[in-house]
C-alpha positions as CSV (number, residue, x, y, z in Angstrom):
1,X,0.0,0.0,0.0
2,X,1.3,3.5,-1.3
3,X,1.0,6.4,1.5
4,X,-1.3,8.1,-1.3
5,X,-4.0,5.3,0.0
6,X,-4.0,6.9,3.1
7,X,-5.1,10.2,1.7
8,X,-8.5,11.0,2.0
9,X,-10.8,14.0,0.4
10,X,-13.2,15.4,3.1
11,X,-15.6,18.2,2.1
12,X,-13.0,20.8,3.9
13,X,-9.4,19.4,2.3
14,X,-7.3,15.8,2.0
15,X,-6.0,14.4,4.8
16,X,-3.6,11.5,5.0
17,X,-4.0,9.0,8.1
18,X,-2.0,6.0,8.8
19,X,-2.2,1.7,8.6
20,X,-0.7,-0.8,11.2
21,X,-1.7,-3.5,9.0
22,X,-5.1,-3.8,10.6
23,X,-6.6,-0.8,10.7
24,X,-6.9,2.4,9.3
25,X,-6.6,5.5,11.4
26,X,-7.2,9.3,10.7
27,X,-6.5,11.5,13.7
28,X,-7.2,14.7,15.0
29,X,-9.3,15.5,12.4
30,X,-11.0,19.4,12.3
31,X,-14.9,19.2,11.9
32,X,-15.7,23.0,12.9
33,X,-13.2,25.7,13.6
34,X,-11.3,26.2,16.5
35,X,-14.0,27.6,19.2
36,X,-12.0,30.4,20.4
37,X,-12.0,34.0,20.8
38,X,-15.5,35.5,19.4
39,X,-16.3,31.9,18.5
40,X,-16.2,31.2,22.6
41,X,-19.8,30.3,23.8
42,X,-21.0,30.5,20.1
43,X,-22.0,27.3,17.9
44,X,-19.5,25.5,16.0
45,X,-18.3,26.7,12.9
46,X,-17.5,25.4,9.5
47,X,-13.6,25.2,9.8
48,X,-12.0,27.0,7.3
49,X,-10.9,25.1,3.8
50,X,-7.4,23.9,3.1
51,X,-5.8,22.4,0.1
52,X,-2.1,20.9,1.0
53,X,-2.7,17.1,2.2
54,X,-3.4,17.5,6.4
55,X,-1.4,15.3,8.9
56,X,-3.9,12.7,10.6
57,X,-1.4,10.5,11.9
58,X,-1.5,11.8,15.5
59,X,-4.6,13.1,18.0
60,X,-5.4,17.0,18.3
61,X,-6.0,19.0,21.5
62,X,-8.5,17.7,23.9
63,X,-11.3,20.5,25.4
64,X,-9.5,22.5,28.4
65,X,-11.1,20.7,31.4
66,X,-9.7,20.9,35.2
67,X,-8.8,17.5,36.6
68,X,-9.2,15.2,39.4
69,X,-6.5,13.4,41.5
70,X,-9.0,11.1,42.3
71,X,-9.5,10.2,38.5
72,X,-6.1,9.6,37.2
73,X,-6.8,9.5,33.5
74,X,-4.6,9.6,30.6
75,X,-6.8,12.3,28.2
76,X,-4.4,11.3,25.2
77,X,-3.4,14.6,24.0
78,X,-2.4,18.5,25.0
79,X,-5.5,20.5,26.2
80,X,-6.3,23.3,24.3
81,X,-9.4,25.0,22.6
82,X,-8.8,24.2,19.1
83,X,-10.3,20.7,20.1
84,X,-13.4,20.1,17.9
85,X,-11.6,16.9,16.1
86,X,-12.3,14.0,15.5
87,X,-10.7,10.4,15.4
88,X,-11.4,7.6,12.9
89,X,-10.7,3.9,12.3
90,X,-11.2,1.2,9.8
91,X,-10.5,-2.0,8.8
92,X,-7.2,-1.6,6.8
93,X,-8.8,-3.0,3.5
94,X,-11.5,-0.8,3.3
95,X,-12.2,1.9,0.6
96,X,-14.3,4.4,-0.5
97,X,-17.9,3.2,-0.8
98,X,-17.2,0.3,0.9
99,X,-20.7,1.1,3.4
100,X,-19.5,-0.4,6.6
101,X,-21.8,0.7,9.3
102,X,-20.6,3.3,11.7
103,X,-20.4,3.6,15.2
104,X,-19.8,7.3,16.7
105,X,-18.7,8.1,20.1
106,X,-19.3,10.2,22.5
107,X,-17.0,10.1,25.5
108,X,-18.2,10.7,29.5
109,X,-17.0,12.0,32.1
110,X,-19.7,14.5,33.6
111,X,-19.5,16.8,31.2
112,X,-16.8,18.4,32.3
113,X,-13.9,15.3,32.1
114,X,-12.5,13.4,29.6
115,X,-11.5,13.2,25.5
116,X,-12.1,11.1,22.6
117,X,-8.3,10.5,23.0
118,X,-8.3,8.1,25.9
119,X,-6.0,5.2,25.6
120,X,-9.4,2.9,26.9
121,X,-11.1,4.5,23.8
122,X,-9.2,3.8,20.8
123,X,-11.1,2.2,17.9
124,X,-8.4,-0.4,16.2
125,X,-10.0,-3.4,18.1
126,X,-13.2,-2.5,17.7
127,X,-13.1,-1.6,14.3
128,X,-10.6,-4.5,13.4
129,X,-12.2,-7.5,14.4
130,X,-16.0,-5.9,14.1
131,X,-15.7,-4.7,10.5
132,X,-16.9,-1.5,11.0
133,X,-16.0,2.3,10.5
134,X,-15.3,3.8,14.1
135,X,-15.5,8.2,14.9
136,X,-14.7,9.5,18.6
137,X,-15.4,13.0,18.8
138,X,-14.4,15.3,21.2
139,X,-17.1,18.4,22.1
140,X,-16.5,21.3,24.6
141,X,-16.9,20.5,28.0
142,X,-18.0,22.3,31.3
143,X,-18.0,26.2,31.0
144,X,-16.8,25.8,27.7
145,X,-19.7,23.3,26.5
146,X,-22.2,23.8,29.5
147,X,-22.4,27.3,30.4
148,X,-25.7,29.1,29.6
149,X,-24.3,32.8,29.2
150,X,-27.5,33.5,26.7
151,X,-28.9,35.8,29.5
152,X,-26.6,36.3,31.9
153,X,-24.9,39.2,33.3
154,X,-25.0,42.4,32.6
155,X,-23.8,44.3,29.5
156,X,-20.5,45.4,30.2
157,X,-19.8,42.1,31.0
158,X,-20.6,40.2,28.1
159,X,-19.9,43.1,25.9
160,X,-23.1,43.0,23.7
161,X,-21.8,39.9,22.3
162,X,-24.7,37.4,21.7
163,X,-23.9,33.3,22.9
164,X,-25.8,30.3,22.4
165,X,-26.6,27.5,24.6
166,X,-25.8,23.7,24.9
167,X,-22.6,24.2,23.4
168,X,-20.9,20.5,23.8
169,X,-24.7,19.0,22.3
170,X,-24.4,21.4,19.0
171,X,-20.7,20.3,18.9
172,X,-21.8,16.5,18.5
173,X,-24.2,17.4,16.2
174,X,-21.8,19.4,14.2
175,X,-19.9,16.3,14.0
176,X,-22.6,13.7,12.8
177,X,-23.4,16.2,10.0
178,X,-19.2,16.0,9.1
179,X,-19.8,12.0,9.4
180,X,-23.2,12.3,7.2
181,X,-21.3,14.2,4.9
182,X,-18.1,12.7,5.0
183,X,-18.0,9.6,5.6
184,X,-18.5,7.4,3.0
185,X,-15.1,8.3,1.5
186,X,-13.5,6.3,4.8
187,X,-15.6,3.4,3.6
188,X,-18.2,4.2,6.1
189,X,-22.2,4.2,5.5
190,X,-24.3,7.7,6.0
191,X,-27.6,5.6,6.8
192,X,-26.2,2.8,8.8
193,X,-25.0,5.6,11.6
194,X,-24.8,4.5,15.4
195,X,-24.3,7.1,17.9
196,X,-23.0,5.7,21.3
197,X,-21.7,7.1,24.5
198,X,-21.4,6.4,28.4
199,X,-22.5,8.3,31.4
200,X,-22.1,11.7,29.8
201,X,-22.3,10.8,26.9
202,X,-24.7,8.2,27.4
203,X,-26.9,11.0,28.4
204,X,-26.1,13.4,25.3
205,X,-27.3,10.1,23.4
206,X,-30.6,10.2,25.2
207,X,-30.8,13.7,25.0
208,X,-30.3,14.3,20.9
209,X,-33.1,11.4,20.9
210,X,-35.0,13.7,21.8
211,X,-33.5,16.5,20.1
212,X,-35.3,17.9,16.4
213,X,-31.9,19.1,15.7
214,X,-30.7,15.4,15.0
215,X,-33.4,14.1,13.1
216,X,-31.7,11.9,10.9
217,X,-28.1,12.1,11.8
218,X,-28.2,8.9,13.1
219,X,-30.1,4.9,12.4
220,X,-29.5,3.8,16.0
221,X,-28.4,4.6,19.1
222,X,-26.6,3.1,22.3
223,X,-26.9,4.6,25.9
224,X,-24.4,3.2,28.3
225,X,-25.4,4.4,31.9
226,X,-27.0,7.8,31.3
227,X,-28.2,10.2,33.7
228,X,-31.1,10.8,31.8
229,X,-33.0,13.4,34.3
230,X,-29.7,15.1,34.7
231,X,-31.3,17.6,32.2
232,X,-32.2,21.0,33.5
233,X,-34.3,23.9,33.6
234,X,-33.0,27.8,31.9
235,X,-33.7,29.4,35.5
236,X,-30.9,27.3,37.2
237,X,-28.6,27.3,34.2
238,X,-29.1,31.4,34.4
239,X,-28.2,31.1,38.3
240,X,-24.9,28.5,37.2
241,X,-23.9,31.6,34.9
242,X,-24.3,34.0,37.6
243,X,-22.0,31.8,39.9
244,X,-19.4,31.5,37.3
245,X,-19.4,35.3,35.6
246,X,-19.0,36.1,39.8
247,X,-15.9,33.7,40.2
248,X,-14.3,35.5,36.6
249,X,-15.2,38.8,37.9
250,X,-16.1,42.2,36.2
251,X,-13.1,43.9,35.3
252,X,-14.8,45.2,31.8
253,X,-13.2,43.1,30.0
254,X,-14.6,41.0,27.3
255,X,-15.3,37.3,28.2
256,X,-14.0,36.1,24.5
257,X,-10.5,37.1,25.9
258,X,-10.5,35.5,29.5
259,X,-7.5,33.7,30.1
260,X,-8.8,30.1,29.5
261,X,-6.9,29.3,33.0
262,X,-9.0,31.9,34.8
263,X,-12.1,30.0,33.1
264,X,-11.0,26.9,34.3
265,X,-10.5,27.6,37.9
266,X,-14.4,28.9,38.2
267,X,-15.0,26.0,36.4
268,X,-14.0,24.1,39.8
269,X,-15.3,26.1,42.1
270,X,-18.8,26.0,40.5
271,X,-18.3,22.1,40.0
272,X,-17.2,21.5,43.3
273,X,-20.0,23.8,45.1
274,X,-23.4,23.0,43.1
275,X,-23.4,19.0,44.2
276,X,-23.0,20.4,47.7
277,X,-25.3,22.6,47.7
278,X,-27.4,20.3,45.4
279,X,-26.6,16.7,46.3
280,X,-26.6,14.5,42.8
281,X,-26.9,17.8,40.6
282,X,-24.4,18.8,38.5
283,X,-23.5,22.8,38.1
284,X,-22.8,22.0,34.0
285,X,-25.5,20.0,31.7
286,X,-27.2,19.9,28.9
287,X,-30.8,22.0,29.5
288,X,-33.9,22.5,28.3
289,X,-33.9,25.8,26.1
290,X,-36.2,25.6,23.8
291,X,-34.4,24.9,21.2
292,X,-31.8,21.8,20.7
293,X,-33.9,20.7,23.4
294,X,-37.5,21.6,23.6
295,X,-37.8,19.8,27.2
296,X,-37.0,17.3,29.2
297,X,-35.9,14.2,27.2
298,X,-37.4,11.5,29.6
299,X,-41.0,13.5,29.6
300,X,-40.4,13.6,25.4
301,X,-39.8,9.6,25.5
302,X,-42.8,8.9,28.0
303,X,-45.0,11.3,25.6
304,X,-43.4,9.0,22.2
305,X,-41.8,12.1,20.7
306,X,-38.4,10.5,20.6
307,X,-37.2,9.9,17.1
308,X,-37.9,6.2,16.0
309,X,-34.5,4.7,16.0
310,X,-33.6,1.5,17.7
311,X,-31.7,1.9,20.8
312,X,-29.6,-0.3,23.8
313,X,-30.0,1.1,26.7
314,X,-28.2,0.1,30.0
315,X,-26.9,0.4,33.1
316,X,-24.0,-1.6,35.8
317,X,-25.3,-3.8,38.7
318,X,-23.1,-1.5,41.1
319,X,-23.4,1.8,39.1
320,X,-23.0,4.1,42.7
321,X,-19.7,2.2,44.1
322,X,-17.4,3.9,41.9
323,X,-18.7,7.5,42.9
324,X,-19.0,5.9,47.3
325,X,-15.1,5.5,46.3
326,X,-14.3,8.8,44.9
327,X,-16.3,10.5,48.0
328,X,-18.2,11.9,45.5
329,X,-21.0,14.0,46.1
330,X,-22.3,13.8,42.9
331,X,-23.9,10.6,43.9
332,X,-24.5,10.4,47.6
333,X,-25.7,8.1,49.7
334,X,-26.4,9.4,52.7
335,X,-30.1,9.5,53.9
336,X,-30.0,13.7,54.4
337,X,-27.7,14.1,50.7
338,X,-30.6,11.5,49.7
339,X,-33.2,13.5,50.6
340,X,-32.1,16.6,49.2
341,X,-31.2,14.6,45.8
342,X,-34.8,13.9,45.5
343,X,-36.4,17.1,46.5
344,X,-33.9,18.7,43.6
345,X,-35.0,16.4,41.0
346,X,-38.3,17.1,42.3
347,X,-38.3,20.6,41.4
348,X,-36.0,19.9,37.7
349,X,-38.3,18.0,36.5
350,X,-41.9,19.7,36.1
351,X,-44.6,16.4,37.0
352,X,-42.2,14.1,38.0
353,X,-43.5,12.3,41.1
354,X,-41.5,10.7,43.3
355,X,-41.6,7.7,46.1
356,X,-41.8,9.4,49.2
357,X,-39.1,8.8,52.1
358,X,-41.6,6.0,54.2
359,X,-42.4,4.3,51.1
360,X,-38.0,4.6,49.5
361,X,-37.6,3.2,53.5
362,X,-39.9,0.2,53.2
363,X,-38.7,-0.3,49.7
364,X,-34.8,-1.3,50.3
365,X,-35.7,-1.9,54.4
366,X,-33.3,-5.2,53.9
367,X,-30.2,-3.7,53.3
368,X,-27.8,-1.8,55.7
369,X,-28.0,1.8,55.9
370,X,-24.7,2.4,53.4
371,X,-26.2,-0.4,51.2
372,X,-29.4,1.4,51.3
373,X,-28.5,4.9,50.8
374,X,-25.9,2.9,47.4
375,X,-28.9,1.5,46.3
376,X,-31.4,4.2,46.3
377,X,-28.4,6.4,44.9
378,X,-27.6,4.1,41.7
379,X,-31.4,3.7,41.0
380,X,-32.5,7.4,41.2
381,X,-29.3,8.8,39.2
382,X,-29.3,5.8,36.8
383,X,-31.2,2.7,36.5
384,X,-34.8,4.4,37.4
385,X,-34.2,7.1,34.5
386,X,-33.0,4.4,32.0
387,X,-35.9,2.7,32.6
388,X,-38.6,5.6,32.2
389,X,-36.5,6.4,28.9
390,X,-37.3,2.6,28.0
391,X,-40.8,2.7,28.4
392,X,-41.3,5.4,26.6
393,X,-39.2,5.0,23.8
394,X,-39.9,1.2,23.2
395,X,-43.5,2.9,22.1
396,X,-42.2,4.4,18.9
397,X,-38.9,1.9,18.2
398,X,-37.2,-1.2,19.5
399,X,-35.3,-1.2,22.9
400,X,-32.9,-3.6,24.0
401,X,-32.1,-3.4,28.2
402,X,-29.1,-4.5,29.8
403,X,-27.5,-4.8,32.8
404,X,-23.9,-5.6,33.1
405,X,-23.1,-7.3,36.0
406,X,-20.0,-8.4,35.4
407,X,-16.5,-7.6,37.6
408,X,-13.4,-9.2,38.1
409,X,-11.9,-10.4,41.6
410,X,-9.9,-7.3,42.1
411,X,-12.7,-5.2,41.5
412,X,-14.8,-7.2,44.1
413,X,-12.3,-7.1,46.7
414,X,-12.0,-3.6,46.3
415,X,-15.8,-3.3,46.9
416,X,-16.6,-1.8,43.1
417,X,-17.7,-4.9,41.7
418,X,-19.7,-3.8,38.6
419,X,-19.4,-0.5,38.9
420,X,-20.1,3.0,37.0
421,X,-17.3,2.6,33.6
422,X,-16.5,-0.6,34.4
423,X,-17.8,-1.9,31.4
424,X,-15.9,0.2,28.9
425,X,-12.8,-1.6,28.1
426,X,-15.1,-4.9,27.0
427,X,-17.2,-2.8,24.7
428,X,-13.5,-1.4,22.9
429,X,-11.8,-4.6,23.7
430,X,-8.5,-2.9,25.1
431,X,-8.7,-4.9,28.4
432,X,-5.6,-3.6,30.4
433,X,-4.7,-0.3,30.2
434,X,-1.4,-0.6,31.4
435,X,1.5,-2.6,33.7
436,X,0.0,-0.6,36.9
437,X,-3.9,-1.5,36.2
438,X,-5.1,-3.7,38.9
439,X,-8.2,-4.9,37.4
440,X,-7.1,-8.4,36.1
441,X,-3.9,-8.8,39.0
442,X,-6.0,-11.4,40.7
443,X,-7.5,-13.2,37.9
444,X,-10.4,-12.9,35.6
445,X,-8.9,-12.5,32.3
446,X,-10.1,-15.2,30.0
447,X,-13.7,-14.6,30.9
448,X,-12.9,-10.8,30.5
449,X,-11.9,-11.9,27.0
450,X,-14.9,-13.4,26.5
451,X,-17.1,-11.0,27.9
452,X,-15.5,-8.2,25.4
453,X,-15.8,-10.8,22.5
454,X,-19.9,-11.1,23.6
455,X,-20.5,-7.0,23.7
456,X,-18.6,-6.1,21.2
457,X,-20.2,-9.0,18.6
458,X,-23.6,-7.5,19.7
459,X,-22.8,-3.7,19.5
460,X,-21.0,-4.4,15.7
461,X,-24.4,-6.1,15.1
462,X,-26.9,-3.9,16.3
463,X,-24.7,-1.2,14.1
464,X,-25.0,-3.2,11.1
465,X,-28.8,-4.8,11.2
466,X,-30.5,-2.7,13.6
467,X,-30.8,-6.0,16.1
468,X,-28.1,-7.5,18.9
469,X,-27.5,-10.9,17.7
470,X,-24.9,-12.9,19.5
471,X,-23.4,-15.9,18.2
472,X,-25.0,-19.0,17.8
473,X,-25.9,-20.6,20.9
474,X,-26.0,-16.8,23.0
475,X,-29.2,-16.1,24.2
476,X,-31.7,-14.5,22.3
477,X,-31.7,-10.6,23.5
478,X,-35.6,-9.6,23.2
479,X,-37.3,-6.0,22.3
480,X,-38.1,-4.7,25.7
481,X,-42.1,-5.0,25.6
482,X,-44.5,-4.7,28.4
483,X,-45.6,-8.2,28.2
484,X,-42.2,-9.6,29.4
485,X,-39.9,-6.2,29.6
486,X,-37.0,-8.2,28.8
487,X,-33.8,-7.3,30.0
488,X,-30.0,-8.9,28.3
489,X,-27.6,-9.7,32.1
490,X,-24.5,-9.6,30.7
491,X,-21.7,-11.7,33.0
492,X,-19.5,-14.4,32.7
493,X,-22.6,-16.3,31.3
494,X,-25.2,-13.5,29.7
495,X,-28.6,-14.1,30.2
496,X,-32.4,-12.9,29.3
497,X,-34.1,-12.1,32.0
498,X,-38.2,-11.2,32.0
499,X,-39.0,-8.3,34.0
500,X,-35.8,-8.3,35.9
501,X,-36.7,-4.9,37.5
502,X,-39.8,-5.8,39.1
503,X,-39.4,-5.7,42.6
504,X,-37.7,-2.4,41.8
505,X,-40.4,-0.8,39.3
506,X,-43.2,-2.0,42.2
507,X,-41.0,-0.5,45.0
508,X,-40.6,2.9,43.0
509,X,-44.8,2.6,41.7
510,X,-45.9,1.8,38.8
511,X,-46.4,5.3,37.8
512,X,-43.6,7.2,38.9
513,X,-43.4,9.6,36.2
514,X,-47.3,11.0,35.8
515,X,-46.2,14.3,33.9
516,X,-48.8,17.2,33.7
C-alpha cells in the first residue's frame, strides 16, 4: 500500500492518516473551527478550507477541562481549545464506498472530564475485528460546553456579544453532519449511523433522541449508563452563569479574551460547590432551552416524541460504588444528601413524582444503611431514568435493556464490583490499560476476553442490522415489551431475564413519572 491510499478528500481538504496493517486511522481531524476568541460560547463553525494534504497520523487537543487526583486518566493529547476533532478507524482494507456501518462516540466523564483521545477509547480493536468504520469526537466541556451565558450578566460584562446555549450538544451534532457528509469516502455508510456514549455521553445520546436538531443524523443509538434526568431547567442554568461570571469577575473586559486558565479555575469552584449545595446535581449539563432541546428528554420519551430509531440502553449492577469510592457527592448516599437529591429532582423536572421517604424506607428496608443509601443512589441517578426512557421510547422503536453485571476479583475485593465505567474496556476490547492497572492482577482474564468478545459481537451487530445478535448458541436478546420487559444480564454467562426490574419498578410505583 502506497501512502497516497492513506489520503482521503473530506468536504473541507485531503487528509492523510495512517495503517498498522489492521486498521486504518485518521487523527485529529477538524470538523468545525477552532472555538476560540468570538467563536467562545457560540456554535460551532464550518472550519475553514485547506488544500495541501493535512497530517492525521496523530490526536489533536483535547477541550481544556480541570482535573481530578481522584481520576487519574490519561486524556491522550495536549489541552487546548482548538479541540473540535475528530478520530477515525477502519479495517485496513476498506475503501471508499465500501458502506461499513458506523459507530460514533461520544466520551463521558460528567460533562466536564475526559476526550475522545483516551487510551481505553481507541477504535483499532473494535473496528478491526468488528468490521466497522469507528469516529470519537471530542465536544467542549464544562464552562466551555455547558455554560448558559444567553442571558446572563450584565452588558459590560458580556460586551453586547450574543452566545448560544448547549454548546458540547451542538458540537456533537456538528460532527454527525461532518460524518453524514463525509463519511463514506472512509468506507463508512451515512444511513447505517450508530451514535453511542457512556455516562455523559450516554446522556447526550438520550438527550439528541429527543432532540429535532438530529433528526436523521443517526439509524440507531446506544446509551451506556445515562443520567437521563440530569437535564435541567434555563432558571438554574441562568443562576450556574451567575455563579461563574461572579468567580471570573467584572473587570470590563470581554469574556472572548478570558485567560482560558482563569475560566478553568471557576469552572472548579462551580463544579465542586453546586453538588453540595445540590446533592446529585451537576453545576454544567445539557438544558432545556427551547431549542436543541425543547424539554425534558425522559417527559419527550414517555410522551413518544423520541425519534424512532432503535436503541440499547443500559446500566452496571453496582453503578454508585465507583462514585461511594471517589467521595463523590455527585452521587450520595447518605439519607439527608438523599433526601435533598430527591427534592432537587423534584423541582428539575416539572410532574415528576416521586416515592416518598416512608415508602423509598420500606422499599430497600433489607439492606444496611450504606447499602441502602448505594442503592437508592444508583437507582434514582441511573437505573430508574434508563428505565422511564425505555418505556417510553420502546413505544415508537425497539429497545434492548441490559444490565452488566459483570466484575473481576480485584474489583470485588476492592468493593466496586460492577461498577459505573466498568464496562468500557469490553465494549473497545482494550482490556488492560497498562502494567499498573489492577483490574485483572488477581484473575479474571479469559472470561474478560470473552465477555468483550460477547458486547462487542452484539454492539458491531446492532450497528449493522439494527438488532443484537450474538453468536449461535448466546441467548436470544428480546425487544423490551411490556408483556415480558425483557432485560439482556451480561456476566460471565449472559442471560435474558423477563422483568428483571420488578421488585424495583413496584418499589418505586408503577407510575412514577405521571407528567402534567
Amino acid at each position: 500500500m502506497t501512502s497516497d491510499d492513506l489520503v482521503v478528500e473530506t468536504a473541507y481538504g485531503p487528509v492523510r492518516g495512517v495503517d498498522d496493517g489492521t486498521t486504518k486511522a485518521w487523527l485529529g481531524i477538524r470538523y468545525a473551527a477552532a472555538p476560540a476568541g468570538e467563536l467562545r460560547w457560540r456554535a460551532p463553525q464550518p472550519p475553514h478550507r485547506w488544500t495541501e494534504v493535512a497530517d492525521a497520523t496523530r490526536v489533536g487537543p483535547v477541550c481544556p477541562q480541570v482535573t481530578d487526583p481522584r481520576i487519574p486518566l490519561d486524556l491522550g493529547g495536549a489541552q487546548g481549545e482548538d479541540c473540535l476533532r475528530l478520530n477515525i478507524w477502519a479495517p485496513s482494507g476498506s475503501t471508499p464506498g465500501d458502506g461499513k456501518p458506523v459507530m460514533v462516540w461520544v466520551h463521558g466523564g460528567a460533562y466536564v472530564l475526559g476526550s475522545a483521545n483516551q487510551p481505553l477509547y481507541r477504535g483499532g480493536v473494535l473496528a478491526g475485528e468488528g468490521d466497522v468504520v469507528v469516529v470519537n469526537v471530542n465536544y467542549r466541556l464544562g464552562a466551555f460546553g455547558f455554560l448558559d451565558l444567553s442571558e446572563a450578566g450584565s452588558p459590560s460584562r458580556t460586551a453586547g456579544m450574543r452566545f448560544d446555549t448547549n454548546l458540547g450538544l451542538r458540537d456533537v451534532l456538528a460532527a454527525l453532519e461532518w460524518v453524514r457528509d463525509n463519511i463514506a469516502a472512509f468506507g463508512g455508510d451515512p444511513d447505517r449511523v450508530t451514535l453511542f456514549g457512556e455516562s455523559a455521553g450516554g446522556g447526550i445520546v438520550t438527550t439528541l433522541l429527543a432532540s429535532p436538531a438530529a433528526e436523521g443524523l443517526f439509524s440507531g443509538a446506544i446509551a451506556q449508563s445515562s443520567p437521563a434526568t440530569s437535564v435541567y431547567d434555563a432558571a438554574r442554568s441562568r443562576r450556574v452563569a451567575e455563579q461563574v461570571l461572579d468567580q471570573l469577575g467584572s473587570d470590563g473586559g470581554r469574556l472572548a479574551d478570558i485567560p482560558v486558565a482563569a475560566i478553568l479555575a471557576a469552572t472548579k469552584e462551580v463544579f465542586n460547590g453546586v453538588p453540595s449545595q445540590s446533592p446529585g446535581t451537576l453545576a454544567f449539563a445539557p438544558i432545556v432551552d427551547g431549542d436543541v432541546v425543547p424539554d425534558y428528554p425522559v417527559k419527550l420519551a414517555r410522551e413518544g416524541r423520541t425519534h424512532r430509531v432503535p436503541l440499547i440502553i443500559g446500566t452496571n449492577e453496582h453503578e454508585a460504588a465507583l462514585f461511594r469510592w471517589m467521595k463523590s457527592p455527585l452521587m450520595p448516599i447518605t439519607p439527608e444528601a438523599i433526601r435533598a437529591m430527591f427534592e432537587g429532582i423534584a423541582a428539575e423536572q416539572p410532574g415528576l413524582q416521586l416515592p416518598s421517604e416512608a415508602q423509598i424506607q420500606s422499599a430497600y428496608s433489607g439492606l444496611r444503611t450504606k447499602a441502602r443509601g448505594m442503592g437508592v443512589a444508583r437507582d434514582i441517578g441511573f437505573r430508574m431514568p434508563t428505565l422511564w426512557f425505555t418505556e417510553g421510547h420502546s413505544t415508537v422503536a425497539p429497545v434492548y435493556l441490559y444490565r452488566f453485571d459483570f466484575s473481576t476479583p480485584m474489583l470485588r475485593l476492592l468493593r466496586l464490583g460492577a461498577a459505573h465505567a466498568t464496562e468500557l474496556p469490553y465494549v473497545w476490547g482494550n482490556l488492560v490499560a497498562g502494567p499498573k492497572d489492577p483490574t485483572f492482577k488477581l484473575g479474571g482474564l479469559k472470561h474478560g476476553k470473552a465477555v468483550s468478545r460477547r458486547m462487542r459481537r452484539r454492539w458491531v451487530n446492532f450497528a449493522a442490522t439494527a438488532q443484537p445478535d450474538g453468536a449461535p448458541g448466546e441467548p436470544v436478546w428480546r425487544p423490551y415489551r411490556h408483556d415480558d420487559r425483557a432485560t439482556l444480564v451480561i456476566d460471565k454467562q449472559d442471560k435474558t431475564v423477563a422483568d428483571l426490574d420488578r421488585e424495583l419498578r413496584t418499589a418505586w410505583g408503577s407510575e412514577v413519572l405521571n407528567f402534567r
